[in-house]
N, C-alpha and C positions, 0 to 999 in steps of 0.2 A: 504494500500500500504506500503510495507516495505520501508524501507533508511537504507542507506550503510556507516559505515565510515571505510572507509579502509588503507591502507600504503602499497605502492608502494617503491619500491627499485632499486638500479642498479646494484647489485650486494650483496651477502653477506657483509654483515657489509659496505656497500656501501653507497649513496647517498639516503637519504628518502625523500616521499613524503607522504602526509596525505592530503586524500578530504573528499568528502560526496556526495553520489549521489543515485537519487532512480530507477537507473537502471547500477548493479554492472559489467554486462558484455559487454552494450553498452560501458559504460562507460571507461574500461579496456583495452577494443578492441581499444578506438580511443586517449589514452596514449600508446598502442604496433603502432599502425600507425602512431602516430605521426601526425595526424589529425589536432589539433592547436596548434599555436607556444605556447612557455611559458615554462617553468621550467623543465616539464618534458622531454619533446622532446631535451628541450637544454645538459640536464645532464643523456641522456639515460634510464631513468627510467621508467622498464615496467615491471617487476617482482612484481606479486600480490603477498606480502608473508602477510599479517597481513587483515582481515577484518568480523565487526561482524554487526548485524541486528538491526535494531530499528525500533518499529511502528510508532513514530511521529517526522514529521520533524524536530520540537525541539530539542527533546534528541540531535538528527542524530548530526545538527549543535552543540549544546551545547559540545555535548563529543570531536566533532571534532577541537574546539577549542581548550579545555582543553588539548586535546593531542598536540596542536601544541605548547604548551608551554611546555609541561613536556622536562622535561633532554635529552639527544640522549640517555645514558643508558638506561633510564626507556622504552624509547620504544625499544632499542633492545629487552632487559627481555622480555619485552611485547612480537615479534614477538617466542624470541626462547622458551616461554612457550606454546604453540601451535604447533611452527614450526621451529624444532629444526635443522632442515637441509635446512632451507630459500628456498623450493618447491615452484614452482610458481602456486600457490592455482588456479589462472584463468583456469586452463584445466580442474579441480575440479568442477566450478560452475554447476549450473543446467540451461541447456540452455531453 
């Protein structure tokens, strides 16, 4: 089973948000709905611009930490080396 750790946005150069989940399009879908209260829904963030795959739920969490510490810069770099025009990757996935 794969795992996700992705970053979520609210805009270019907006509001970031960094999870981990091993279902990237449920998951996506109920941050755009606004499904449960919390960070996201409060600060409108639902643009998938940043997210990559891991086989074990370790890594998945591990990296997702990692990323919540790094710099805001590091993760902009991060999203505009992939995705240089902040496209909201969720239309993208493989349903």
């Amino acid at each position: 089973m794969p795992y996700y750790v992705y970053i979520l946005a609210s805009e270019r150069n907006g509001t970031l948000y960094v999870g981990v989940t091993n279902n990237i399009v449920r998951r996506v879908w109920e941050h755009k709905e606004g499904v449960a209260e919390g960070f996201t829904k409060k600060y409108n963030v639902k643009r998938l611009v940043y997210v990559e795959e891991h086989s074990q739920i370790g890594a998945a969490i591990h990296r997702e930490k990692r990323l919540k510490e790094w710099q805001r810069k590091w993760k902009l770099d991060l999203i505009e080396k992939d995705n240089p025009n902040w496209d909201d990757l969720y239309e993208q996935l493989d349903w």
